[in-house]
C-alpha positions in Angstrom: 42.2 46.1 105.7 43.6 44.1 102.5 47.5 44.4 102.6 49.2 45.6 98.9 52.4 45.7 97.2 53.5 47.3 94.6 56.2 46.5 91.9 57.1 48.0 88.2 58.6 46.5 85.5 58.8 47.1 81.5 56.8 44.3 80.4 54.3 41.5 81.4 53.1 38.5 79.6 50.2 36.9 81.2 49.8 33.5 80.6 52.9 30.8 81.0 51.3 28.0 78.0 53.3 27.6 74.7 52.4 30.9 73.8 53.3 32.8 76.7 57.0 31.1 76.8 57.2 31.6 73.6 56.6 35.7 73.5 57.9 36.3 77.1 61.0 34.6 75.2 61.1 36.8 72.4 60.5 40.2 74.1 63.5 38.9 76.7 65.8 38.7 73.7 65.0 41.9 72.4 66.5 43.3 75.5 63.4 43.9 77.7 62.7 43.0 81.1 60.0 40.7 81.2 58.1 38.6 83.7 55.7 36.0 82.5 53.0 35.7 85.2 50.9 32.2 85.1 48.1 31.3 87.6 49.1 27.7 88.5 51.7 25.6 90.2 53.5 25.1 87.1 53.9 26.2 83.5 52.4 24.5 80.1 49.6 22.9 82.3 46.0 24.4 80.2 45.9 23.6 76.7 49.2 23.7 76.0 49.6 20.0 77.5 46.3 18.8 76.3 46.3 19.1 72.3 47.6 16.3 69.8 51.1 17.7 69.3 50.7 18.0 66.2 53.1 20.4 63.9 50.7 21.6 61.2 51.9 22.2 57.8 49.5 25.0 57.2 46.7 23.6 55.0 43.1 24.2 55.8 43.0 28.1 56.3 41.6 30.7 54.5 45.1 32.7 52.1 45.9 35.8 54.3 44.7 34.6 57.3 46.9 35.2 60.4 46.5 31.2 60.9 47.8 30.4 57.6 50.8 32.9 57.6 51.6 32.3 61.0 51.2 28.7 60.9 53.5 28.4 57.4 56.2 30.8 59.1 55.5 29.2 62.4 56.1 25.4 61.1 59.5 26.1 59.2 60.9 28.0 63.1 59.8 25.4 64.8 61.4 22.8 62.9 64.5 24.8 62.6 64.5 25.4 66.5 63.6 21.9 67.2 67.2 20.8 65.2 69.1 23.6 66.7 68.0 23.2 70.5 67.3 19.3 70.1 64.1 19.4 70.6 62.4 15.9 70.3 60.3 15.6 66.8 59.6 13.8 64.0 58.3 14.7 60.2 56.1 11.9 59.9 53.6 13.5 57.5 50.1 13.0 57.3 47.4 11.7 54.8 44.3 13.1 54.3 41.7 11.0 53.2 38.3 10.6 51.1 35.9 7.9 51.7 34.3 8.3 48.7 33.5 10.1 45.4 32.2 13.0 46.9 34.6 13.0 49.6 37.2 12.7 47.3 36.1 16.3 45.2 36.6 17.9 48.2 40.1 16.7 48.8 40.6 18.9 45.6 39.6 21.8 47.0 41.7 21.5 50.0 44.8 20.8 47.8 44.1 24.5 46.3 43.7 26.1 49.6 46.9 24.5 50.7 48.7 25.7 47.2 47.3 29.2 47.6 49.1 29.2 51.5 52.2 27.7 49.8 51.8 24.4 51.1 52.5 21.5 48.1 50.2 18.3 48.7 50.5 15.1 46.8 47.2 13.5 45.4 47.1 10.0 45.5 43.8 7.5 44.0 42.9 4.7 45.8 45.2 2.1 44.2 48.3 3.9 44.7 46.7 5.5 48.7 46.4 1.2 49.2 50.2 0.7 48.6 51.2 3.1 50.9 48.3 2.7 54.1 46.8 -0.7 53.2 45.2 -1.3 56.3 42.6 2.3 55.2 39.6 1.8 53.5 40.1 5.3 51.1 39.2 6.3 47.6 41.8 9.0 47.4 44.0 10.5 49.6 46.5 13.8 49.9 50.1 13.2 51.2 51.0 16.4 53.5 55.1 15.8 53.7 55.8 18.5 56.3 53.6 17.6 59.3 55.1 16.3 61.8 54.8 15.1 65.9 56.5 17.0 68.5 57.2 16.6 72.3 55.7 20.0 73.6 56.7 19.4 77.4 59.9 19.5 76.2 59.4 22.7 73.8 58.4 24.5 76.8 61.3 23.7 79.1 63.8 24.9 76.4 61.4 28.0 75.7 61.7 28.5 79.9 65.6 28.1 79.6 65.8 30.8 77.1 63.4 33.7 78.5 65.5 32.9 81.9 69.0 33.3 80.4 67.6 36.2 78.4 67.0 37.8 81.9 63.5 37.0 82.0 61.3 35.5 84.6 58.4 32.7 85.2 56.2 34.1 88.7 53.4 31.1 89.4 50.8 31.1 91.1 49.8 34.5 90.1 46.8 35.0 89.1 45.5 38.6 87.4 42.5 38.7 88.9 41.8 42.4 86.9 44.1 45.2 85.1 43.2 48.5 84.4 44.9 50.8 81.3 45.3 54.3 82.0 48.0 57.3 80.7 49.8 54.6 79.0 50.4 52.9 82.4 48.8 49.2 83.4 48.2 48.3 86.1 47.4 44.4 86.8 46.1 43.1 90.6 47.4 39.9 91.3 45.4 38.1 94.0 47.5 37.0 97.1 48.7 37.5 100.4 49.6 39.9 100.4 47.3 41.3 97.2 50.4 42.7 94.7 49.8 45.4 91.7 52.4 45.3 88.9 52.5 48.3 87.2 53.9 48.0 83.8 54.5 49.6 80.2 53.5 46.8 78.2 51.7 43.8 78.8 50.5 40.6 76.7 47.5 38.9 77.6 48.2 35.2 76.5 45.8 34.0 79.0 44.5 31.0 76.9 40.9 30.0 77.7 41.0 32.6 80.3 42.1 35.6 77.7 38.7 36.7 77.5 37.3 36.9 81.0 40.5 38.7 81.5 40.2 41.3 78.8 36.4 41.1 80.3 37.4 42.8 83.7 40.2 45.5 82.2 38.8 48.7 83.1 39.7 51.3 80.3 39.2 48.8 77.6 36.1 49.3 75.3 33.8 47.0 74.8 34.2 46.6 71.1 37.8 44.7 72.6 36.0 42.4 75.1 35.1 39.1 72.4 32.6 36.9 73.8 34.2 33.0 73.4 33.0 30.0 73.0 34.3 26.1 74.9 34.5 23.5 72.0 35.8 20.2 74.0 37.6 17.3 72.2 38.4 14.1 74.0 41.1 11.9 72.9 41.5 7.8 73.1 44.9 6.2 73.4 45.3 2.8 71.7 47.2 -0.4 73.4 49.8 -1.9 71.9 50.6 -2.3 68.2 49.3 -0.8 65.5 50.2 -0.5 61.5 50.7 3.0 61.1 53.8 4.9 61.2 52.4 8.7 60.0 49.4 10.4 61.0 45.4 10.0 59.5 43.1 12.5 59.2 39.6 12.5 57.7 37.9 15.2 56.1 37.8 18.0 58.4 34.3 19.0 60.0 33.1 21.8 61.7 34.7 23.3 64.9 37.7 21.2 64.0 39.8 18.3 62.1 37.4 15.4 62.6 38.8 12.6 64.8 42.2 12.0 63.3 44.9 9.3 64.3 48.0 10.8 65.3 51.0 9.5 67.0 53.6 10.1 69.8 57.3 10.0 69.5 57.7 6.5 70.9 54.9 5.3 68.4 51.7 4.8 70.4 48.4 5.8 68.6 46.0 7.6 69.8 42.8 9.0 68.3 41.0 12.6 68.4 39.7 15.1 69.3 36.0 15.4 69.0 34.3 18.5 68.9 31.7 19.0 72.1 30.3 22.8 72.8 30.7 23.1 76.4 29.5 26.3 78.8 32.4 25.8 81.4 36.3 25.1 81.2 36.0 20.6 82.0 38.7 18.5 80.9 36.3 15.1 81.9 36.4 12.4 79.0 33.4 10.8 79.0 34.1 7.3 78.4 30.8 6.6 76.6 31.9 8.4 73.5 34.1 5.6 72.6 31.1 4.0 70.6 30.9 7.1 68.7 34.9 7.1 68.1 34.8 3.3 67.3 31.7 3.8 64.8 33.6 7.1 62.7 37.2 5.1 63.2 36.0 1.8 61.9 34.7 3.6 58.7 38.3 4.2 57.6 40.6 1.2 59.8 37.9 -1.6 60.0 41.0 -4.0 61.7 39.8 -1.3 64.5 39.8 -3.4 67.5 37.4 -1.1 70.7 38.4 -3.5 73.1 42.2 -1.8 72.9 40.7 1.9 72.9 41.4 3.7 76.7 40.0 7.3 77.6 43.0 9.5 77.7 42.5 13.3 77.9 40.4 16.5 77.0 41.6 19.2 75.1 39.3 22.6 75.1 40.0 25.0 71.9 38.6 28.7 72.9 36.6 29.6 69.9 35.5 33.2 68.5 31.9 31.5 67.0 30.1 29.3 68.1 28.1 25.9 66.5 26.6 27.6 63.4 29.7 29.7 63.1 32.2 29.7 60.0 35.8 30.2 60.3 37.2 32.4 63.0 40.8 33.6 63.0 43.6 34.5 65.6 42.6 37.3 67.2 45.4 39.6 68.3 44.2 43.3 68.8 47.0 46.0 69.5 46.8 49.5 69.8 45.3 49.7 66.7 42.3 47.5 67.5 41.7 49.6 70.8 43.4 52.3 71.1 45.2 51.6 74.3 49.7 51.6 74.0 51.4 48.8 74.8 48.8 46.2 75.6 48.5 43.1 73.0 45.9 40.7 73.9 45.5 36.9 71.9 42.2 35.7 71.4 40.9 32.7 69.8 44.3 30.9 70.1 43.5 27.7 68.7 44.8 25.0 66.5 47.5 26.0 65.0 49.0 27.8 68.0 51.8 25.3 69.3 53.0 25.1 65.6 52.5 29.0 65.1 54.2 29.7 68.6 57.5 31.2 67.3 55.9 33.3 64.3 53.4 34.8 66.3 56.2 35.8 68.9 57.8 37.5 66.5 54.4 38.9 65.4 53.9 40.2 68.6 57.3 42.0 69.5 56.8 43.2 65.6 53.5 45.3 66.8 55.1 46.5 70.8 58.1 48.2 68.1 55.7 49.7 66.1 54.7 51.7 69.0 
């Protein structure tokens, strides 16, 4: 016979990424008692540690979209948190570039669907693009002033500080293994030794990659609520030693992501990435045969490329709502609402820009528990 314990408290956020600390931080401030439950030996280790740190200004989505609002609220919070709780970052900015005519219309209509999110880009032609990156091969180019780098790791830690002075709690090793909704109560079975059911009032299911197996195995939660989800992989190359760059290169975005972009850390190494790869199973393996593929769609922009100085470094995995032949797909954050069920919030899709949108959709989130 399987031992089982049994504990209550007012809220539980599932999932101990950027997300998670960030919520679990939130509703601790707001005067709840809150346990953030993650699966492994340590927080921040899924995607949250395995994206390009990026903080995105808020250009590419579709006006209205939680992404854009969320990402545009999101950026100026984080910024302002990062100053106030000395964070390490840097505004760097970015450029976006065309590699030719056509290339270069397109540019134009990214500028509008930046304006129409209330993000100002500058246009620059290829003479005046050469003066400031002379080392790119470009015919135009669009100057994003408010992106910027940050160091994540450290993000979370102060995140963690926070929830735990705010009362709150990190429990690892804790995976929910299922969760069932009923009478306004949840109920979550942790696996253990003993096996432990939490029995709670409201819960948040920030899972990350695993949010939709999760949601998959909640008994009371219709199916209409259980999203299928797709693996899109993107492997990243670090690049030795110097380099002539001192802000951040993107191409033309392409689909299921931002096209292999350089970006940088804090102490100035490049690195290049991600890719986009459709996987069927969560695999973080960098397959170092892709680096002809990266030197090939590099060298079209940086031909001083040199391959011999590109190293594997990492996999990222972004857990999409569509698949290949899919078009956009947005946060997905379904409440009560979406499902009929009180006090249960559960995050789906949380992709790019999710670090940057942390803070906002925290907010977001406690917003909707209030409501209720």
């Amino acid at each position: 016979m399987v031992s089982t314990e049994s504990y209550s408290v007012q809220t539980v956020v599932i999932g101990a990424g950027v997300i998670g600390l960030a919520i679990g931080r939130e509703l601790a401030r707001s005067g709840r008692e809150v346990l953030v439950l993650e699966a492994g030996p340590r927080f921040g280790e899924g995607i949250s540690s395995r994206n390009s740190e990026v903080i995105h200004a808020g250009i590419y989505y579709p006006e209205h979209s939680l992404k854009a609002g969320l990402c545009v609220r999101g950026r100026q919070l984080l910024y302002d948190y990062c100053i106030s709780h000395k964070v390490s970052h840097r505004k760097c900015g970015k450029w976006i570039i065309a590699s030719d005519q056509a290339q270069a219309e397109r540019l134009c209509d990214i500028r509008r669907q930046a304006e129409s999110n209330g993000v100002a880009l500058t246009l620059a032609d290829g003479k005046a693009l050469a003066g400031q990156i002379p080392d790119i091969n470009a015919s135009a180019g669009l100057w994003s002033a408010e992106t910027g780098i940050i160091n994540s790791h450290g993000l979370m830690l102060s995140l963690l500080g926070e929830l735990e002075d705010a009362g709150g709690q990190l429990v690892l090793n804790s995976p929910v293994v299922q969760a069932e909704s009923v009478d306004g109560c949840h109920r979550l079975m942790l696996v253990g030794k003993p096996a432990v059911v939490l029995k709670t009032r409201e819960v948040i299911n920030a899972a990350g990659l695993g949010a939709a197996a999760l949601a998959g195995n909640w008994i009371g939660l219709p199916a209409s609520a259980r999203p299928r989800q797709w693996l899109a992989r993107g492997v990243y190359f670090s690049y030795g030693g110097k380099h002539p760059f001192n802000t951040l290169i993107y191409p033309l975005p392409e689909p299921g992501g931002l096209g292999v972009h350089l970006t940088l850390d804090l102490a100035g190494q490049a690195r290049f990435g991600p890719d986009v790869e459709w996987i069927d199973e969560e695999d973080y393996t960098v397959n170092p045969d892709r680096i002809h593929a990266f030197f090939e769609g590099i060298g079209k922009w940086w031909p001083g490329l040199d391959q011999s100085r590109l190293q594997p470094a990492y996999a990222g995995i972004r857990p999409k709502l569509t698949g290949p032949e899919g078009d956009f797909s947005d946060f997905r954050i379904d409440g009560p609402e979406q499902h009929g069920i009180a006090g249960l919030i559960n995050l789906f899709g949380i992709e790019s820009p999710g670090l940057t949108s942390c803070l906002a959709l925290a907010e977001y989130v406690r917003v909707r528990l209030d409501e209720h």
